[in-house]
N, C-alpha and C positions, 0 to 999 in steps of 0.2 A: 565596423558597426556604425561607423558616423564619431561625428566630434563629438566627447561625452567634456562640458561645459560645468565649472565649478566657480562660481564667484567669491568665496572664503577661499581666506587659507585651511589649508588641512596640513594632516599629519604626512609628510613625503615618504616615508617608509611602508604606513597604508595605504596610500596610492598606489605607489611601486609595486604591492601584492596586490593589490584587485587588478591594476590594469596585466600582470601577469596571468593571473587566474580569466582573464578575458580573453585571451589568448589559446589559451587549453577549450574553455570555453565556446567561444566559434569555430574548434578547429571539431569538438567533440557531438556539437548540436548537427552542423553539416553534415557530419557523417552518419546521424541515428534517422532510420526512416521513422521514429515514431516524435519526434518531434521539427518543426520549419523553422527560419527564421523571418520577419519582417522587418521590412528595411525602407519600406515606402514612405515612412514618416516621421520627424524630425527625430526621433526617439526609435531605439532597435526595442523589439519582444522577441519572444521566442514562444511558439504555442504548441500544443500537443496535435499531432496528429495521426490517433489514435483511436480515435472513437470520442461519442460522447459520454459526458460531459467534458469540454473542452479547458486547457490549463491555459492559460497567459500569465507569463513572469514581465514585467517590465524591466526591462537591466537596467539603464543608466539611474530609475529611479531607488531600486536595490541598492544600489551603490551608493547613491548621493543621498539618502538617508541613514546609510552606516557611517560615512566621512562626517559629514555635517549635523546629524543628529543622535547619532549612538546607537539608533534605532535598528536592535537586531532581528526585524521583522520581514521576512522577503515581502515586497510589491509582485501580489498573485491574484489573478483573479480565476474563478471557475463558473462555468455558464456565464460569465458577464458578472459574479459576484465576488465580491471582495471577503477573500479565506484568511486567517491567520496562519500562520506558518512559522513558527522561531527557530531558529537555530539552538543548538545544544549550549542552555544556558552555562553551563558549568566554564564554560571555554567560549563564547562567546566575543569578547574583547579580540581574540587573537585569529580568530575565522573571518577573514574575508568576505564579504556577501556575495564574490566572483565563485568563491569555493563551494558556497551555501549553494548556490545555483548548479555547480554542476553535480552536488551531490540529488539535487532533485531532478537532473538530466539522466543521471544514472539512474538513477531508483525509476524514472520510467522506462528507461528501455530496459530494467528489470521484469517489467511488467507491473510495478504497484504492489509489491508483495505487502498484505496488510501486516505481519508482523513489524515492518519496519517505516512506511505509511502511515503519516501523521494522521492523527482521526480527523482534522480539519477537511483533509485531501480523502476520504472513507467511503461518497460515492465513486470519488476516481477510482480508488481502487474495487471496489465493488462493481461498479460499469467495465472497468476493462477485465476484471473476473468471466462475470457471464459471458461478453460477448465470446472470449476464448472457451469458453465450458461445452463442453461435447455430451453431457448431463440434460437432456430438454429440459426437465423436471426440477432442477436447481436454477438454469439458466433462466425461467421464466419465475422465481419466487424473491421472496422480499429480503435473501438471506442478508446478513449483515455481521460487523465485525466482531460480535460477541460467540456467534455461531464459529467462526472460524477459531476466535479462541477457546470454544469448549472443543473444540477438534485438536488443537494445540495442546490442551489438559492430554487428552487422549494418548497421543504420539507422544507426548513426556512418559505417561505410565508406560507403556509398550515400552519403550528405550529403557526403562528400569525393570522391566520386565514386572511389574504390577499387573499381571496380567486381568485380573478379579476388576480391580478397580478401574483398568482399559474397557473393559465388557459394560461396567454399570455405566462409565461416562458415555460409550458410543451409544447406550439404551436408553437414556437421558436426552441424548441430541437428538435421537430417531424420533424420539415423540415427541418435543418439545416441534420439532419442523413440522412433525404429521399434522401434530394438533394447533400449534401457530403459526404455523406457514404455510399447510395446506399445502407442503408438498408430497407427490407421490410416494408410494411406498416403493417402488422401482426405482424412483430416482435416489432417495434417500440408501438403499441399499449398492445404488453405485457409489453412491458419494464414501461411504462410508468401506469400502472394500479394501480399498489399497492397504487401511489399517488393520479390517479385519481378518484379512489373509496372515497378515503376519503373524498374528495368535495361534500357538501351537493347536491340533487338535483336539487335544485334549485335555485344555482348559477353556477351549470353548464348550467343549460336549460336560463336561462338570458344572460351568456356568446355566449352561441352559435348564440341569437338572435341579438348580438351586437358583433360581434366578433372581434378583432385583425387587424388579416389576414382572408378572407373568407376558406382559404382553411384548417384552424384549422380544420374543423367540419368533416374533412376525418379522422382526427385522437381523436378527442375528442370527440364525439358525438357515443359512444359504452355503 
């Protein structure tokens, strides 16, 4: 990646881990088609290429503000702007910023799962959502990560078999999108399927006879 330049002394046992974790590092980004490296400039990045909005990590300066300033903050920017990003304060001191970097190299060629997707990083993940989404009808609206956490609410009751309370939550989401997001009722009924399938029959055919809201059954009743 180029000569990464440190005018202090540092700690030589943190050194010894980042420039290891640097190592994994370029051998891990090479290999991922959703992110490049550049190398053109005195200084290596590493940016997403993935769609937009686009990621750029600066590494030597990741680095050389965890050695020389504590600072457990990746150097990230998104569209050209500068994002907060910390590492897992609880352990912080003993994580590497070389480690920090490839756990946000991973979690891209995850895809940006928003469960695990800093909210700083929220369009990223939301941008790489849609462009993959086979949904028109989601893919073109303003969802966002509070929407996937009441879908998350959802998939918890179903896994406990709550099934009453899986039915009110997806009837909840369905209208809160219809009516603030303005998305389709087609689309909203795809989105919503994968979970409502899994609801036996007949505690949906019970729900619907006692519903909520009466007007669940435009969106649950498929």
């Amino acid at each position: 990646m180029g000569p990464l330049t440190i005018e202090d002394e540092v700690d030589e046992e943190k050194l010894a881990a980042e420039l290891r974790g640097l190592e994994l590092l370029y051998e891990i980004t090479c290999k991922s088609p959703n992110w490049r490296l550049e190398l053109s400039s005195t200084r290596p990045f590493i940016r997403s290429n993935d769609g937009s909005p686009e990621i750029q990590i600066d590494v030597f300066s990741c680095i050389i503000n965890k050695l020389l300033k504590n600072n457990d903050h990746l150097s990230i920017t998104m569209s050209m702007q500068n994002v907060c990003v910390l590492t897992d304060f609880y352990s912080n001191d003993k994580i590497p910023s070389s480690d920090a970097m490839i756990s946000l190299i991973m979690l891209g060629n995850s895809g940006w799962p928003h469960k695990h997707t800093p909210e700083t990083l929220e369009d990223k993940s939301i941008g790489y959502f849609k462009e993959n989404c086979e949904i028109e009808g989601i893919r073109s609206s303003n969802i966002d990560f509070h929407d996937f956490q009441s879908l998350e609410k959802c998939k918890y009751y179903l896994e406990h078999k709550m099934y009453r309370e899986c039915l009110i939550g997806l009837g909840e989401l369905s209208r809160f999108l219809y009516v603030c997001k303005m998305v389709s009722v087609e689309g909203i009924v795809d989105f919503i399927t994968p979970i409502l399938n899994q609801i036996p029959s007949i505690y949906r055919l019970e729900y619907l006879e006692n519903p909520e809201e009466e007007y669940d059954s435009v969106f649950l009743d498929n």
